[in-house]
C-alpha positions as CSV (number, residue, x, y, z in Angstrom):
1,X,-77.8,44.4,-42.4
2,X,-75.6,42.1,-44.3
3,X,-77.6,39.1,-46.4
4,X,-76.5,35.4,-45.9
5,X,-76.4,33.7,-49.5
6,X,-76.3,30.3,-50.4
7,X,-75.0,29.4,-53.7
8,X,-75.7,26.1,-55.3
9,X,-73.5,24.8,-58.5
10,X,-75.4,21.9,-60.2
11,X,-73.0,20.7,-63.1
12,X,-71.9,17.1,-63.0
13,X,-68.1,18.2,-64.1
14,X,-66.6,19.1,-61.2
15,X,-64.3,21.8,-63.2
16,X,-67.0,23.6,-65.1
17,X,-68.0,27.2,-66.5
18,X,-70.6,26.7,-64.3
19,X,-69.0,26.6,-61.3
20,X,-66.3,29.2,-62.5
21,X,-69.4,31.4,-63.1
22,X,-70.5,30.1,-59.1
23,X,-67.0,30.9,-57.9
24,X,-66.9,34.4,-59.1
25,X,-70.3,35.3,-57.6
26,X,-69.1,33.9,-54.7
27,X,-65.8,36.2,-54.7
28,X,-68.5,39.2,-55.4
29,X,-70.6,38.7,-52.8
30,X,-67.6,37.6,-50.2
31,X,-66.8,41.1,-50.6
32,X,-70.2,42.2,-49.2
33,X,-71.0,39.9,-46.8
34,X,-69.0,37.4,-44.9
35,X,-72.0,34.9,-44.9
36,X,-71.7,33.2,-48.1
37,X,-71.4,30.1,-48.6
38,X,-70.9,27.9,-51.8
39,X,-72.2,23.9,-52.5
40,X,-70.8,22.3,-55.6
41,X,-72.8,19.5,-56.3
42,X,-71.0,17.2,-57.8
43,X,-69.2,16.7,-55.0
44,X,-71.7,16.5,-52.5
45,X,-72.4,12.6,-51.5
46,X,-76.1,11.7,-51.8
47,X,-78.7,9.6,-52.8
48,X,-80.2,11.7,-56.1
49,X,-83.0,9.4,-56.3
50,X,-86.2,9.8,-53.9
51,X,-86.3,6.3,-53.4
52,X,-88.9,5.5,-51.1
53,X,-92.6,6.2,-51.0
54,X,-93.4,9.9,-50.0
55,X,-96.1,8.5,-47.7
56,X,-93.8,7.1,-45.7
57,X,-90.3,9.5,-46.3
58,X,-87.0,8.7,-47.4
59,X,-84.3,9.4,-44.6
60,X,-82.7,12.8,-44.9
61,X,-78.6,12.4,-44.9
62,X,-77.3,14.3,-42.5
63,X,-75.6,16.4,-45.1
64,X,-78.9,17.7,-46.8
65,X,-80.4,18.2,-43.2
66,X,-77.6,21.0,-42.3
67,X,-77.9,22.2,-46.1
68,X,-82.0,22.7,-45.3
69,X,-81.4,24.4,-41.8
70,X,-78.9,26.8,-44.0
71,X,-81.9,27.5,-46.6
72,X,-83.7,28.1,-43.6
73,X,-81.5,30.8,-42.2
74,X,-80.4,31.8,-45.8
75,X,-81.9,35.6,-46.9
76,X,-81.0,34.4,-51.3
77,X,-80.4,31.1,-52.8
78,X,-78.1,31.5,-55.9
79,X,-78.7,28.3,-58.6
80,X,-75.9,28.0,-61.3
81,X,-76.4,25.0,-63.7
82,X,-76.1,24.6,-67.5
83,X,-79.5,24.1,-69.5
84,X,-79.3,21.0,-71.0
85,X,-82.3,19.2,-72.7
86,X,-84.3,22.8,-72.1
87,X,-84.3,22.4,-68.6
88,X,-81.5,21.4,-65.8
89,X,-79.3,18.3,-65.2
90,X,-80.5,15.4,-63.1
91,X,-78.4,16.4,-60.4
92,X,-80.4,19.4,-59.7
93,X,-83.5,18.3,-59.8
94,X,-81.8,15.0,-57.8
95,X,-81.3,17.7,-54.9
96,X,-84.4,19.6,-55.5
97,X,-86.9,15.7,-54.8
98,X,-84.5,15.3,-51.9
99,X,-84.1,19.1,-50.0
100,X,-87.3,21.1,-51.1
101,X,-89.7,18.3,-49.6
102,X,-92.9,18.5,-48.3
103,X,-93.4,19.7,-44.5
104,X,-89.8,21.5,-45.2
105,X,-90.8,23.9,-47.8
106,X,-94.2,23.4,-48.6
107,X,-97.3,21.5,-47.0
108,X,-100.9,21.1,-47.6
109,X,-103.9,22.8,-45.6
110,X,-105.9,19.8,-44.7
111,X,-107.1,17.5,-47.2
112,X,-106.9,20.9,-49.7
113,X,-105.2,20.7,-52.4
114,X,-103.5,24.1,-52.9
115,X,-100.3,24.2,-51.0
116,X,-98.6,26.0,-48.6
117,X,-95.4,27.5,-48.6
118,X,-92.8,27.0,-46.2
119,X,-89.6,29.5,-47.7
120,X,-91.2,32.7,-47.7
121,X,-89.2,35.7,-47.0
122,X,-86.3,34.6,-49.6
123,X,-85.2,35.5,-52.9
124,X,-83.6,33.2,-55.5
125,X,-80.9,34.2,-58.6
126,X,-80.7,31.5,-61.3
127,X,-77.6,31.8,-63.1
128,X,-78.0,29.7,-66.3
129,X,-75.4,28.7,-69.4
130,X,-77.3,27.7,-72.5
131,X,-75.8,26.9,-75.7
132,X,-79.2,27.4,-77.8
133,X,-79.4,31.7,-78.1
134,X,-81.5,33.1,-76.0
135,X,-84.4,33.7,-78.1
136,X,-84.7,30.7,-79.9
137,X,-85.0,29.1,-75.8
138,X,-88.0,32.0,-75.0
139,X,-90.0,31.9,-77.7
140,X,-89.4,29.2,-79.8
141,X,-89.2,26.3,-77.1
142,X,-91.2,28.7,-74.1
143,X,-88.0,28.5,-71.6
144,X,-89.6,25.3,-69.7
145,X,-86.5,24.5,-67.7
146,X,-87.1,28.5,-66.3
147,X,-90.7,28.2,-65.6
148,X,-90.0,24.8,-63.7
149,X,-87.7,26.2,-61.6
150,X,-89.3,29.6,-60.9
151,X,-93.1,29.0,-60.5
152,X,-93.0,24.7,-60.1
153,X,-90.5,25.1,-57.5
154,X,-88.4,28.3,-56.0
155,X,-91.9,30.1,-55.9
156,X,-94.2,27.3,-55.0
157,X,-92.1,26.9,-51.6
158,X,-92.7,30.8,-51.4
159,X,-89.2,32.1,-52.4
160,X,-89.3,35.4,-54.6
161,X,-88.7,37.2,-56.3
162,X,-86.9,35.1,-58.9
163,X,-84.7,36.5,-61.2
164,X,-82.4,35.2,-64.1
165,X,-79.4,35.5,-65.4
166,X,-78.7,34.1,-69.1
167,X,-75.3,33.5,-70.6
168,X,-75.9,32.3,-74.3
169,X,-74.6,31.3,-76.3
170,X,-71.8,29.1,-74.5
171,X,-71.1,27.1,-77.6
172,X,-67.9,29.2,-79.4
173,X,-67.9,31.4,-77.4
174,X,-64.8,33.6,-77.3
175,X,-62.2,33.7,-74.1
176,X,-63.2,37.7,-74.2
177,X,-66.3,37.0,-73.7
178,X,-66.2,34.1,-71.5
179,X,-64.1,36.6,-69.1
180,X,-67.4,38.9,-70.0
181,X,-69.7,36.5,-68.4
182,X,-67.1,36.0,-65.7
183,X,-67.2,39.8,-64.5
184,X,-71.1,40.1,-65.0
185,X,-71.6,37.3,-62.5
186,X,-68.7,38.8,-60.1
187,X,-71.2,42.3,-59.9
188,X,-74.0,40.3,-59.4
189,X,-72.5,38.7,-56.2
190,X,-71.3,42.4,-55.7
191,X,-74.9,43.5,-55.8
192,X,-75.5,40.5,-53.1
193,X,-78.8,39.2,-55.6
């Protein structure tokens, strides 16, 4: 049984080693399964801001609406985005307040206030550039951006397991090992997780 993967980019340059990173996962996992698909962000037109009250709900574009029904039918979700600031651009978390919303991917039992989620049955890879090594972002600063988008989000709407995938340091970084990171992401697409 062949997996169908979605693979988000979320770096505002539209020519980034993010999306390089994206595009060879994609090419990996193409090899596997021909149900792969592959969202750059920054070239996607919507409204990042949840603009409206959440009582009353913000009109979905029709563009996020076929990219929910393909979470829906989607077996992995693949994030790629650089860490800035410890956590994630604004364009992720943009497209996080306006797909992952509530009655989609997670809901409420009554008037109870632990939640329900809606995504279960899917797995999640984060793919994440860092300039900071990778130590000083664990254990020094406690990985925040990680834990918000593993427990506060992919696993609150019921998707795991979550796993990571670090490349740091970006800053300096050789071509060699640039190409490095390049391959690595390639198997993991390979490895269709």
């Amino acid at each position: 049984m062949s997996k169908n993967i979605l693979i988000f980019c979320a770096h505002p340059d539209k020519d980034s080693f993010a999306l390089a990173l994206a595009q060879k996962y994609y090419e990996g996992a193409k090899n596997k399964t021909d149900k792969v698909k592959l969202y750059n962000l920054a070239e996607l037109d919507f409204d990042l801001n949840l603009t409206r009250d959440k009582k009353y709900g913000q009109p979905v574009e029709p563009l996020l609406q076929q990219i929910q029904a393909e979470i829906l039918d989607a077996d992995h979700l693949v994030f790629v985005y650089p860490n800035w600031w410890s956590t994630f651009p604004a364009i992720l978390k943009g497209f996080i307040d306006r797909v992952f919303t509530k009655g989609y991917a997670y809901d409420f039992i009554g008037n109870n206030p632990i939640r329900k989620p809606l995504l279960t049955g899917k797995t999640a890879r984060i793919m994440v550039t860092m300039d900071s090594p990778l130590w000083y972002y664990r254990w020094i600063i406690g990985a925040p951006g990680h834990k918000a988008m593993k427990k506060a989000t992919l696993e609150y709407c019921g998707i795991k397991p979550v796993k990571f995938t670090n490349f740091s340091p970006m800053k300096n970084t050789s071509v060699e090992r640039r190409n490095k990171y390049l391959k690595k992401a390639y198997r993991l697409g390979q490895s269709l997780s």
